[in-house]
FIMI-578268 format. One record per residue (C-alpha): residue number from 1; residue in one letter; x, y, z; chain. Coordinates in steps of 0.5 Angstrom, whole numbers, plus 2048, in hexadecimal, padded with zeros to 3 digits. Layout:
N
<NUM; "A"; <X; Y; Z>; "A"> ...
***
This chain:
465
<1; "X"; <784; 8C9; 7CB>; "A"> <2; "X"; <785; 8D1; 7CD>; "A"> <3; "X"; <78B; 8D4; 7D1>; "A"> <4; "X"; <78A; 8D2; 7D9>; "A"> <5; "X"; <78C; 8D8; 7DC>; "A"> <6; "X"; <78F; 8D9; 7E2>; "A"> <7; "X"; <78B; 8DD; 7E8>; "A"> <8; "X"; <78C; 8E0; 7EE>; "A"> <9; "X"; <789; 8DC; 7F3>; "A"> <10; "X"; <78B; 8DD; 7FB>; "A"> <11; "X"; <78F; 8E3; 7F9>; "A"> <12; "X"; <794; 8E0; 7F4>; "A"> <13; "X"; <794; 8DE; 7EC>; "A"> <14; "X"; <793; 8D7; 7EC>; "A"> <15; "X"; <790; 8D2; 7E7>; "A"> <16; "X"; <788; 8D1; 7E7>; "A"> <17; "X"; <789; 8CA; 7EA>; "A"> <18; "X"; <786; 8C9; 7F1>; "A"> <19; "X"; <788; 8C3; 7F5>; "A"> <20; "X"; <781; 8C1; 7F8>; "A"> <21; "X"; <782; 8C1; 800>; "A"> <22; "X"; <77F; 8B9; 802>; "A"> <23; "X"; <77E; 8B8; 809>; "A"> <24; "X"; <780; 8B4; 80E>; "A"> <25; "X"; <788; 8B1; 80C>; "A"> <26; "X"; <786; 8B2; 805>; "A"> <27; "X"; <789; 8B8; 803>; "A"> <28; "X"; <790; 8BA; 807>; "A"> <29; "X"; <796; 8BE; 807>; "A"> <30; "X"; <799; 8BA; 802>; "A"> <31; "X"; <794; 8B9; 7FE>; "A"> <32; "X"; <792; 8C1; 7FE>; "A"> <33; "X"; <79A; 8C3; 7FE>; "A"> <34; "X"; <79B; 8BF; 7F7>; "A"> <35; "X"; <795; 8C2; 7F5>; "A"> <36; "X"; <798; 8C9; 7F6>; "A"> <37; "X"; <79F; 8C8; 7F4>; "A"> <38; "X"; <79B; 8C5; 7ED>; "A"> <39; "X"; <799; 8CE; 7ED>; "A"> <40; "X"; <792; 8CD; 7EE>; "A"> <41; "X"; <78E; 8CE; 7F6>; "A"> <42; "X"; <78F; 8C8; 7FA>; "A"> <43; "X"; <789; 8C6; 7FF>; "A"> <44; "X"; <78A; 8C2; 806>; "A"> <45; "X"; <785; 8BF; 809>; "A"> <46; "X"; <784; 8C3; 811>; "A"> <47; "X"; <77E; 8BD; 812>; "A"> <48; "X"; <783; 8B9; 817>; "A"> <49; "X"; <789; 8B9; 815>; "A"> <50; "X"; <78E; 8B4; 817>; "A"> <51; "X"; <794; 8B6; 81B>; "A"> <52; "X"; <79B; 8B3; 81A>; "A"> <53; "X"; <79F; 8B1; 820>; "A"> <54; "X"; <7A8; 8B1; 821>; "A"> <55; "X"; <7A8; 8AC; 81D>; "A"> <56; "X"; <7A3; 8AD; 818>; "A"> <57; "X"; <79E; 8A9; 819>; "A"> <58; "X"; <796; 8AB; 81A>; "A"> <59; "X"; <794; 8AD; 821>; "A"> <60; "X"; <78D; 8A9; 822>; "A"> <61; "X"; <788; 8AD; 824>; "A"> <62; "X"; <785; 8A9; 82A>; "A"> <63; "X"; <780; 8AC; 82F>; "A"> <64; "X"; <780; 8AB; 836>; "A"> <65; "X"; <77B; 8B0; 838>; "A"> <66; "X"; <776; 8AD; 83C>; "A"> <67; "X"; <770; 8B2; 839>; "A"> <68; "X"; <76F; 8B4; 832>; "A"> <69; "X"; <771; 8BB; 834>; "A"> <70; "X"; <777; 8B9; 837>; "A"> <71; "X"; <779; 8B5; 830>; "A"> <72; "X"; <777; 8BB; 82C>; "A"> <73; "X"; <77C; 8BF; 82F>; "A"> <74; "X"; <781; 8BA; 82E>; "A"> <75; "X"; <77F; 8BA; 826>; "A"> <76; "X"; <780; 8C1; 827>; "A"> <77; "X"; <787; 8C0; 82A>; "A"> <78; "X"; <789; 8BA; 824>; "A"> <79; "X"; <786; 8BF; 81F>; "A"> <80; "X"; <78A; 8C5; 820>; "A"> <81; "X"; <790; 8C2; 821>; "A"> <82; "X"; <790; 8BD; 81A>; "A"> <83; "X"; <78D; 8C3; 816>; "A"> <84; "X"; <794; 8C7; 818>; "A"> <85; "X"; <798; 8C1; 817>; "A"> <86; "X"; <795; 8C1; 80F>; "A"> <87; "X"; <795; 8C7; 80F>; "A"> <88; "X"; <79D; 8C7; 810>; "A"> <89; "X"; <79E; 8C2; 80C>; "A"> <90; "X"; <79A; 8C5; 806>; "A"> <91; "X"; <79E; 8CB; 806>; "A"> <92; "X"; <7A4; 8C7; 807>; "A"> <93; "X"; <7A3; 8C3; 801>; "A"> <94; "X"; <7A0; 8C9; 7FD>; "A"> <95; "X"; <7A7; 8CB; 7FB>; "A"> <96; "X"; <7A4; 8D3; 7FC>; "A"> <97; "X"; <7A0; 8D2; 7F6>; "A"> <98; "X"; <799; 8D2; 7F5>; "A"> <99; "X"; <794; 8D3; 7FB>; "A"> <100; "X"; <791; 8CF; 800>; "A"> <101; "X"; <78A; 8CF; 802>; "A"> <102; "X"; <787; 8CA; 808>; "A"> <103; "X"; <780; 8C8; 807>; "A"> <104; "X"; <77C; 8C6; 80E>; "A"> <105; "X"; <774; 8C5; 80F>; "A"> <106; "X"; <770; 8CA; 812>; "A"> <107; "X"; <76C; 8C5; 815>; "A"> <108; "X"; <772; 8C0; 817>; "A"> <109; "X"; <772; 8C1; 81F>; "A"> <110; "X"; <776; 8C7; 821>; "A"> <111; "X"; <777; 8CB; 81B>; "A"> <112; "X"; <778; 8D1; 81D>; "A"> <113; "X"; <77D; 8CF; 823>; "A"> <114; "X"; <781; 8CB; 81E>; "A"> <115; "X"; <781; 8D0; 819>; "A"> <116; "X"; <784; 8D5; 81E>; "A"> <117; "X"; <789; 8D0; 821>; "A"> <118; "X"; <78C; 8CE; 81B>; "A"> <119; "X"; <78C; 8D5; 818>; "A"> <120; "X"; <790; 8D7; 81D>; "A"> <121; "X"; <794; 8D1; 81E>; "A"> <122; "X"; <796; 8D2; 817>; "A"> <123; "X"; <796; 8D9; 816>; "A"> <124; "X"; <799; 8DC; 80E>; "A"> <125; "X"; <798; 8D3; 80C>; "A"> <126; "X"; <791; 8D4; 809>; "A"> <127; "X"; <78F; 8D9; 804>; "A"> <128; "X"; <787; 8D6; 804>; "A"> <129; "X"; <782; 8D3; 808>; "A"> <130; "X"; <77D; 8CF; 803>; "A"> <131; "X"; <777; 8CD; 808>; "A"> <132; "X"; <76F; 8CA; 806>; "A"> <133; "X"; <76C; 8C5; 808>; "A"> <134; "X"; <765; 8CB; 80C>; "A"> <135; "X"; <765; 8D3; 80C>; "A"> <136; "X"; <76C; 8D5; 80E>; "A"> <137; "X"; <76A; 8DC; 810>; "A"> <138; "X"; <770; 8DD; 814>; "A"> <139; "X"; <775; 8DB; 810>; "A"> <140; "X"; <777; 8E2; 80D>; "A"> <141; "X"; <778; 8E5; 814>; "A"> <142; "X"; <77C; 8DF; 817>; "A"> <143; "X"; <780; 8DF; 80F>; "A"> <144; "X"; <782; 8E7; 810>; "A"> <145; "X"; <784; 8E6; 817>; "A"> <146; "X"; <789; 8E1; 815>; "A"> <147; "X"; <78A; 8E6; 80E>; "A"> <148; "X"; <789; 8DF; 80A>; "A"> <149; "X"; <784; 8DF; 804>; "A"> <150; "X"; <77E; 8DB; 805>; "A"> <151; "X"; <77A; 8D7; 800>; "A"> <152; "X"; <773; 8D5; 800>; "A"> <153; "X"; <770; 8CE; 7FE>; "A"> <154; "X"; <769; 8D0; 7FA>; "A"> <155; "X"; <765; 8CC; 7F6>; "A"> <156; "X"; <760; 8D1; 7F4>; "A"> <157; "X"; <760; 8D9; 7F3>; "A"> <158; "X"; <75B; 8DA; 7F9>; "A"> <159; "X"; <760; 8D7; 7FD>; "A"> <160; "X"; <765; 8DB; 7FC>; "A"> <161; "X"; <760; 8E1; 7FC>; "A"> <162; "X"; <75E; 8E0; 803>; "A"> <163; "X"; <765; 8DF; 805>; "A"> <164; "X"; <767; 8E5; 803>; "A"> <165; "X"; <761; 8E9; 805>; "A"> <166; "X"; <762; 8E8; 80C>; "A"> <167; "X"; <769; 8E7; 80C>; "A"> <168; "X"; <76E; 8E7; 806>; "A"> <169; "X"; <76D; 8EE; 804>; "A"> <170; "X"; <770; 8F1; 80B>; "A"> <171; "X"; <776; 8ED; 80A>; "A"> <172; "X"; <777; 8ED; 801>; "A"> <173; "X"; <77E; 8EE; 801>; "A"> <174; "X"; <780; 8E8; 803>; "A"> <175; "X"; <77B; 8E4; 7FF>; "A"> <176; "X"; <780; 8DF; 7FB>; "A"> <177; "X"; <77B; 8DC; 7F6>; "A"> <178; "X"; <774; 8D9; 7F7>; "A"> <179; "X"; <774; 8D1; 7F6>; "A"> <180; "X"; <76F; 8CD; 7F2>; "A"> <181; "X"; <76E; 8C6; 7F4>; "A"> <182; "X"; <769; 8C4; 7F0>; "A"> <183; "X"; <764; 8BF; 7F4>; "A"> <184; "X"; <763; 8BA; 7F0>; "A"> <185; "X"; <76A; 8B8; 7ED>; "A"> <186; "X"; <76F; 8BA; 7F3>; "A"> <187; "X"; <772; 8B5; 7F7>; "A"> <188; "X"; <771; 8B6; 800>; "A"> <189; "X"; <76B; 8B9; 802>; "A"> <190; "X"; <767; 8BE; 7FD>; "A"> <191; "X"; <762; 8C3; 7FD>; "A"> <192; "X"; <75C; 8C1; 7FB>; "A"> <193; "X"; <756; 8C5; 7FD>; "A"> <194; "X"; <74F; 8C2; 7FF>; "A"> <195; "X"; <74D; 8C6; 7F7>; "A"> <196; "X"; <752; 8C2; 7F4>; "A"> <197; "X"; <751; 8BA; 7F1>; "A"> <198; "X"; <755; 8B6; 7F3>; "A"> <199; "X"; <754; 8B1; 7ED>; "A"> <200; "X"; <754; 8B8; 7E7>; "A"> <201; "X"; <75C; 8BA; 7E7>; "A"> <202; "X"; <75B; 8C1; 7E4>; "A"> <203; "X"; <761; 8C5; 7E0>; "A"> <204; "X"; <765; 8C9; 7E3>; "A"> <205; "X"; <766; 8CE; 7DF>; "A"> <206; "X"; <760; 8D2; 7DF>; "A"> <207; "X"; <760; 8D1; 7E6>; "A"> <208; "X"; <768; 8D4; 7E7>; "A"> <209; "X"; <765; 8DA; 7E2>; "A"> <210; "X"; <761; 8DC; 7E8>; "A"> <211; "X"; <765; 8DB; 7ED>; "A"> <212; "X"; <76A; 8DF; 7E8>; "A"> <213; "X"; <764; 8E5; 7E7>; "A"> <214; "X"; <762; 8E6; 7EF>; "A"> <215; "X"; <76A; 8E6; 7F0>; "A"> <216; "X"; <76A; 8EB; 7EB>; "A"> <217; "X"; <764; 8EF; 7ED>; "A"> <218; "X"; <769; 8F1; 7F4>; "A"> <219; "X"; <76F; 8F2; 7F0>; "A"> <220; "X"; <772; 8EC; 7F0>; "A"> <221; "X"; <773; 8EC; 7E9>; "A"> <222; "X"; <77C; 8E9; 7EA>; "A"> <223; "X"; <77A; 8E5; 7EF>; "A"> <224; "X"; <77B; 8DE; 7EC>; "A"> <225; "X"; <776; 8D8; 7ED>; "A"> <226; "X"; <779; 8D1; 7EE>; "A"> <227; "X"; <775; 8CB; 7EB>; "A"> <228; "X"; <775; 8C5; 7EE>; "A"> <229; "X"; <772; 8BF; 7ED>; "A"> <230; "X"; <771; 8BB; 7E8>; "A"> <231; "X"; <778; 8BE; 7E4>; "A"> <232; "X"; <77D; 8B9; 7E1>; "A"> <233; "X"; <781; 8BB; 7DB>; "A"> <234; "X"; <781; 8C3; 7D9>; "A"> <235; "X"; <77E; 8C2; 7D1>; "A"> <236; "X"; <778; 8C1; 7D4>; "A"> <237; "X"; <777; 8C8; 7D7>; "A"> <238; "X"; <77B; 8CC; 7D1>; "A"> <239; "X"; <775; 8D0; 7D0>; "A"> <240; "X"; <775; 8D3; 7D8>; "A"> <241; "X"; <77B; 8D6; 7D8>; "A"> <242; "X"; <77B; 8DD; 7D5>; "A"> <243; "X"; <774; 8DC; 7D5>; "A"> <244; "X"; <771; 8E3; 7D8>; "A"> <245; "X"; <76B; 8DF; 7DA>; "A"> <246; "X"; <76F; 8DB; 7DF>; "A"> <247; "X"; <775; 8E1; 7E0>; "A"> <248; "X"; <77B; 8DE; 7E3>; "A"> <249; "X"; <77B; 8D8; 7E5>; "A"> <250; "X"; <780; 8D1; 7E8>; "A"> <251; "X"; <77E; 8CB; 7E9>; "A"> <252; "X"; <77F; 8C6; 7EE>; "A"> <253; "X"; <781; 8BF; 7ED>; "A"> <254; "X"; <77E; 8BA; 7F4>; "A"> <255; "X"; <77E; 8B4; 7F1>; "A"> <256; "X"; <785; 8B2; 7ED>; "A"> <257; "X"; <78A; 8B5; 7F2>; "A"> <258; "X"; <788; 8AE; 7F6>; "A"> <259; "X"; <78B; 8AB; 7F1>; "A"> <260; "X"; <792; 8AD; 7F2>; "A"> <261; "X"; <799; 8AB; 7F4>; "A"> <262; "X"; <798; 8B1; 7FA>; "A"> <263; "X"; <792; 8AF; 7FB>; "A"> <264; "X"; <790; 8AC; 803>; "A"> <265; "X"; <78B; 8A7; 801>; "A"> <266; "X"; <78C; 8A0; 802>; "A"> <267; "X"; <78F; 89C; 7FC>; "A"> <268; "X"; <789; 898; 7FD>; "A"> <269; "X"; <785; 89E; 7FB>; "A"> <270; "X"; <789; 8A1; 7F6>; "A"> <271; "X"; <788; 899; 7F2>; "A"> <272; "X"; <780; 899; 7F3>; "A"> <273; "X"; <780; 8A0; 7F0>; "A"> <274; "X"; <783; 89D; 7E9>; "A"> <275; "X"; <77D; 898; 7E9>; "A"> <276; "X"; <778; 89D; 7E9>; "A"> <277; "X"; <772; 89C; 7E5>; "A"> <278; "X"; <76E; 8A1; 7E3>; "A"> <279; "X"; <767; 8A3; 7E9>; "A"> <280; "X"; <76C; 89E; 7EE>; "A"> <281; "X"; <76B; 8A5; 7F2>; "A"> <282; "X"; <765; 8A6; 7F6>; "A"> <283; "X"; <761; 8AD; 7F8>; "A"> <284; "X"; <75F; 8AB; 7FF>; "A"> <285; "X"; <75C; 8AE; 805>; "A"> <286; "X"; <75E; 8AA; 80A>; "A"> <287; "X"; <763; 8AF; 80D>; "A"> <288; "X"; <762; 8B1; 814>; "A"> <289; "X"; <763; 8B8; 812>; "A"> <290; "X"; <75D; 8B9; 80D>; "A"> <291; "X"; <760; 8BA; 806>; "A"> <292; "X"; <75F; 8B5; 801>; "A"> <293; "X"; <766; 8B3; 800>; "A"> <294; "X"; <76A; 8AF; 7FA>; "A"> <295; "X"; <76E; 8A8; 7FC>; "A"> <296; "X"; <770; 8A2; 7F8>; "A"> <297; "X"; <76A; 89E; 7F9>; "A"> <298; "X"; <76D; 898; 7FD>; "A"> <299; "X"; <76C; 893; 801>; "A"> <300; "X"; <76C; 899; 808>; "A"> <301; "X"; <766; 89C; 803>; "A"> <302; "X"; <762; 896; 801>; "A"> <303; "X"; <762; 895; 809>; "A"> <304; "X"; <760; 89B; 80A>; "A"> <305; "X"; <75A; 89B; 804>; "A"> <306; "X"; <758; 893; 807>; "A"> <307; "X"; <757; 897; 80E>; "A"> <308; "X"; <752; 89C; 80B>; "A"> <309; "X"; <74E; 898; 807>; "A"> <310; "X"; <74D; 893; 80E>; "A"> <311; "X"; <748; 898; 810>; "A"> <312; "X"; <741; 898; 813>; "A"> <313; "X"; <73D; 89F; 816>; "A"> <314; "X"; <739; 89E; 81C>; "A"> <315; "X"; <736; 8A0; 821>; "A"> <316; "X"; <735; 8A1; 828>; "A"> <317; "X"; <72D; 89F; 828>; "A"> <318; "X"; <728; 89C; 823>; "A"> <319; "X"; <727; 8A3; 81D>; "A"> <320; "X"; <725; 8A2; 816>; "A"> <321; "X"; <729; 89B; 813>; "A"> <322; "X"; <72D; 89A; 819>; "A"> <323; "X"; <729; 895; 81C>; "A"> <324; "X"; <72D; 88F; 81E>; "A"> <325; "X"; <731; 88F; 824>; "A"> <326; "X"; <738; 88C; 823>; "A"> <327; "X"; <73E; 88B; 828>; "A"> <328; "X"; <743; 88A; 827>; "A"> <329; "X"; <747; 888; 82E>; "A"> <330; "X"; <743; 883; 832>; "A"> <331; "X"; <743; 888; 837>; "A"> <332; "X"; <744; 88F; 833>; "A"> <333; "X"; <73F; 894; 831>; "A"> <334; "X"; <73A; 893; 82D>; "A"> <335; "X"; <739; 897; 826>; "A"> <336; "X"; <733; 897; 821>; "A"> <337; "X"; <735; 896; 819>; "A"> <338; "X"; <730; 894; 814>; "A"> <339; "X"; <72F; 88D; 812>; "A"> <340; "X"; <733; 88C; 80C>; "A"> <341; "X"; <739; 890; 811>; "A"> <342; "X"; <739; 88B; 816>; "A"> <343; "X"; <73A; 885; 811>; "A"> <344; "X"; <740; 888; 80E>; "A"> <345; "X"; <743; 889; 814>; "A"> <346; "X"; <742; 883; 817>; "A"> <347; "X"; <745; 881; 810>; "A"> <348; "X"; <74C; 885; 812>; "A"> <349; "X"; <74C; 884; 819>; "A"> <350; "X"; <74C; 87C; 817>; "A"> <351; "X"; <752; 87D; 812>; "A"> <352; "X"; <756; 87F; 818>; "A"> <353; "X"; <754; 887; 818>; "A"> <354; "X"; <751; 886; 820>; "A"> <355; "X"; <752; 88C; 822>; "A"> <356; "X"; <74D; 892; 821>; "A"> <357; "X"; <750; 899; 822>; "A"> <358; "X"; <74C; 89F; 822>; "A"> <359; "X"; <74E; 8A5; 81E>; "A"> <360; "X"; <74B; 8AD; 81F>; "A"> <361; "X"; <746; 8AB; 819>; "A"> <362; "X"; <741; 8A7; 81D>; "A"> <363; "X"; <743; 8A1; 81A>; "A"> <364; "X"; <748; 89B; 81B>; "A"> <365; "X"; <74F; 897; 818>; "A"> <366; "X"; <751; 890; 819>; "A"> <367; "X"; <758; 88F; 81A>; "A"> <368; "X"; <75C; 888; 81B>; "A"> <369; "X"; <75D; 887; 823>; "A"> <370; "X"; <764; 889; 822>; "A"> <371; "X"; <763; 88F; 81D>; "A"> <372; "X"; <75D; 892; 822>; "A"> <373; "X"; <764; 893; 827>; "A"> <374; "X"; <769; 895; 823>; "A"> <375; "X"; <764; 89B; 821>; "A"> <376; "X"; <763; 89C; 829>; "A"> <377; "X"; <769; 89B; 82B>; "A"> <378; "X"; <76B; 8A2; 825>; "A"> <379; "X"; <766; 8A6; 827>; "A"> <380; "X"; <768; 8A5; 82E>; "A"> <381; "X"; <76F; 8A6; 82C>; "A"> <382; "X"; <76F; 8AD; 829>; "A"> <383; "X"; <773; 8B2; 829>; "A"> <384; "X"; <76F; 8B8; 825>; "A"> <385; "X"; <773; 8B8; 81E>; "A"> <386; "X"; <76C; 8BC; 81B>; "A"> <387; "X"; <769; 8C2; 81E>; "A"> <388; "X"; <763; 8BF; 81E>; "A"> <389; "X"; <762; 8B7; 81D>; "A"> <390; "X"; <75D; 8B2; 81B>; "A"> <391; "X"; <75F; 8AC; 81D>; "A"> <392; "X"; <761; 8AE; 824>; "A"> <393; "X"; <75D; 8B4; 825>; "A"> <394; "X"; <763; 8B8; 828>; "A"> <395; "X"; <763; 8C0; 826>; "A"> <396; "X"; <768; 8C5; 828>; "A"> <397; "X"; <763; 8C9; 82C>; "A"> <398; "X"; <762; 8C9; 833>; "A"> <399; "X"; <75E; 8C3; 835>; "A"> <400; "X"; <763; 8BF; 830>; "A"> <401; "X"; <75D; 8BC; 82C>; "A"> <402; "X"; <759; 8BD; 827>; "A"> <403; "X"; <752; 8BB; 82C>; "A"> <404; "X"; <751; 8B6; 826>; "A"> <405; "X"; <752; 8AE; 827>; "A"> <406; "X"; <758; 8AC; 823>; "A"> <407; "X"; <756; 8A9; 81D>; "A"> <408; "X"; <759; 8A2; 81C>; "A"> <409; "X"; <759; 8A2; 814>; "A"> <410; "X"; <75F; 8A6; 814>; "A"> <411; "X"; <765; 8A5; 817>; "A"> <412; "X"; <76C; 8A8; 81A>; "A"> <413; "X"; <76F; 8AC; 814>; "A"> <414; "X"; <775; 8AD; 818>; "A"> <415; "X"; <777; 8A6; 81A>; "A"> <416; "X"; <776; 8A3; 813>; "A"> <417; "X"; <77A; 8A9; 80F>; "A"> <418; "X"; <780; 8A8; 814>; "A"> <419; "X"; <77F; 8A1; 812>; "A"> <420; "X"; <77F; 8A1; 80B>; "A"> <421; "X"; <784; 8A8; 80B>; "A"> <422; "X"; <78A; 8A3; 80F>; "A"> <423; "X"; <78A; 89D; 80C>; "A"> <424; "X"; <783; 899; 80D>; "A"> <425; "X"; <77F; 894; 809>; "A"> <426; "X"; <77C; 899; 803>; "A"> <427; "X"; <776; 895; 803>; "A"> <428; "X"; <774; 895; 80A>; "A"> <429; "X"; <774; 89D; 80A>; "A"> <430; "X"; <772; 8A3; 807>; "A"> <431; "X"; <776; 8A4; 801>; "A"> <432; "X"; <775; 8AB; 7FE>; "A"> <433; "X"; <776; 8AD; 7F7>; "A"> <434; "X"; <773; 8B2; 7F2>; "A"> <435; "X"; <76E; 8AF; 7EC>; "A"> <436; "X"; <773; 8AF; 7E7>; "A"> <437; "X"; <779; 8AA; 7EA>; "A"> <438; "X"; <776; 8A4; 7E6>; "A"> <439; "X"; <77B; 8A8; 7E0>; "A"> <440; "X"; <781; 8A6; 7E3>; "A"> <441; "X"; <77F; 89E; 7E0>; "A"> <442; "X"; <77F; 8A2; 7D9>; "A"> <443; "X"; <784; 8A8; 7D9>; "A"> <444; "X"; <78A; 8A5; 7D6>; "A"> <445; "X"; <78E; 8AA; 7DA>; "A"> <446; "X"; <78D; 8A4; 7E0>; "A"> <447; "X"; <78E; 89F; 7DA>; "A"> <448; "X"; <792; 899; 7DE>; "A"> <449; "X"; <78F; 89C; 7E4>; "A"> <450; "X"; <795; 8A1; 7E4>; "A"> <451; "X"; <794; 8A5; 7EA>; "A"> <452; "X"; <797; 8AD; 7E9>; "A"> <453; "X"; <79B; 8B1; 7ED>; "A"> <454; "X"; <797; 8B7; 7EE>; "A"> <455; "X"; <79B; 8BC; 7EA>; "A"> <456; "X"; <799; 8B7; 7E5>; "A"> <457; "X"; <793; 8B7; 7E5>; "A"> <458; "X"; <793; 8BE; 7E5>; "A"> <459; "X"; <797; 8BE; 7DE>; "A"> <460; "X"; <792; 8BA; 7DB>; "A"> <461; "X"; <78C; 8BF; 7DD>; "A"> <462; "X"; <790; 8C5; 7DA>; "A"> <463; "X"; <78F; 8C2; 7D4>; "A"> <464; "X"; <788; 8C1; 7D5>; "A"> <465; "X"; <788; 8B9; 7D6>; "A"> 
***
């Protein structure tokens, strides 16, 4: 493998090694801190972090706001104050070394306040912001504010042509580094766009070489791209660096931080990612915020996969093929589906699956009598984690809705990312991972399910494994 060369990242020389910032409980100071001391950029995640008490132990985020937008601000208030803790915590662990970066969601609820909160809170301990997840226009402005460099999340050229068009040319000196998350391999939410086929990967390299070339076309020729997605052990990218087509370049590492001694996942998690195989990493869309996202196909995710397959369309009156009325309540409305419709659902409904929920499609899902009030009972409960959601039809505007019906083939992502982020059944909660995590059963590195520190991990990927 050719030489890895160090990089400016953030201001500083450091190794061309990125820590993937993960949300919620997933990627924190300790994680982050090792990461750094290791001499590379270590990424905390800003997406509800946790806060620690006098004695160490995790402050549950309980709501008590009677309203969402009372919740929303204590979400707010959680946010801010676990993001300075993790910040404190990561440059403690840092030793000075490496930089630290804090990566959040531009849809995640309140971003910008929290951004502002925990950057003020934590002056001169975050040397970069990392945002995606949408178009963050204003985060360069909120990054120069704060005199921190700030790193867009792409998956195209066009996307980061549009931001800088209207936003990222007034504010170029603080632009860090452009990050390429390549949307069919990445771990968490990705960038898929309506253009793109879910079921057709391409390579990311001439898609990287185009991101470079309008990079390069505004002057950015020493601007490093950071690959993310898809990268496992360095020998397979050899032939990007010193590569001019790509220009300088980093590489950032999502999926094999989980598996490390400082890693905050449960043991339980660490263990069901030894025992990976290889498609046990499902690209769905589920998630309430719209993306496609990648987790581990478990029994959370059949669950979700069962609830959309139990589906009929329907109308309000008799048009075309929806001829037959059916109720499904003795004393419910009425709805008109086509004859072959009606027989599946009585065929569901008589398996336990009684309950008929509307969704903004104009069709209907059946659920069990329990299940359907889980379901109310999470959207009723929510705190407004997204800008915008799907399953409860919150939005942060100022009627606090989406004027949409809220959608019950999603579901809360808060509540089952802090579960499975604190210690919850895996197999009943969203577990993200990046596609390339069955490696971790045939790497001999994890022989014996041998769990590393992070600067060992970092070791091993300097000389290409």
């Amino acid at each position: 493998m050719k030489a890895l060369n160090p990089i400016i990242l953030s201001g500083k020389e450091v190794l061309p090694l990125v820590e993937g910032g993960k949300g919620i409980a997933v990627t924190n100071g300790s994680s982050s801190g090792a990461w750094a001391a290791a001499g590379g950029a270590g990424t905390f995640s800003g997406v509800n972090a946790d806060a620690r008490d006098d004695d160490g132990n995790i402050i549950p985020q309980v709501y008590s706001g009677r309203s969402r937008r009372e919740r929303h601000e204590e979400l707010v208030a959680y946010g801010i104050a676990g993001g300075i803790q993790q910040a404190r915590e990561a440059h403690e662990r840092s030793g000075g070394e490496g930089r630290i970066h804090m990566n959040v969601l531009w849809e995640m609820g309140g971003c910008e306040r929290i951004l502002h909160g925990i950057l003020e809170g934590a002056k001169g301990l975050v040397h970069g912001v990392t945002c995606g997840a949408g178009m963050p226009y204003r985060l360069a402005n909120i990054a120069a504010e704060f005199g921190v460099y700030y790193y867009p999340i792409v998956s195209s050229g066009r996307a980061f042509n549009a931001l800088w068009k209207r936003s990222y040319s007034k504010v170029s000196e603080w632009l860090g580094g452009v990050v390429y998350e390549d949307p069919w391999l990445a771990g968490g939410h990705n960038g898929l766009s309506n253009s793109e086929d879910p079921e057709k990967p391409e390579d990311p390299y001439p898609r990287v070489a185009e991101l470079r070339r309008v990079m390069n076309s505004y002057g950015l020729h020493n601007v490093p791209v950071i690959m993310a997605g898809g990268v496992w052990c360095l020998r397979e990218w050899d032939h990007w660096l010193d590569n001019p087509e790509i220009g300088p370049v980093a590489f950032q590492f999502g999926t094999r931080p989980l598996l490390t001694r400082e890693s905050p996942i449960s043991d339980q998690w660490k263990q069901r990612l030894l025992t990976l195989r290889e498609g046990d990493v499902y690209l769905n869309k589920f998630s309430p915020t719209g993306f496609y996202s990648s987790a581990v196909r478990n029994d959370y995710l059949r669950e979700m996969i069962g609830r959309s397959e139990r589906q009929v369309a329907y109308a309000v009156e008799p048009v075309g093929e929806h001829t037959v009325e059916f109720r499904p309540a003795p004393r419910g409305p009425a709805y008109y589906v086509t004859p072959a419709d009606r027989i599946r659902a009585e065929e569901w409904m008589a398996d336990g699956y009684s309950e008929a929920l509307k969704t903004p499609d104009f069709t209907l899902v059946f659920e069990t009598p329990d299940r359907s009030k889980e379901i109310r009972k999470d959207q009723a409960d929510c705190m407004g984690c997204l800008s915008q959601c799907q399953f409860s039809n919150w939005a942060t505007n100022e009627k606090f809705s989406t004027g949409r019906k809220a959608d019950p083939r999603s579901f809360c992502i808060q509540k089952t990312l802090m579960s499975a982020g604190h210690g919850g059944d895996i197999e009943n909660n969203l577990m993200f991972a990046g596609h390339n995590a069955y490696r971790f059963a045939s790497d001999p590195f994890y022989s014996n399910g041998f769990i590393p520190t992070v600067k060992e991990l970092v070791d091993r990927i300097m000389i290409g494994d």
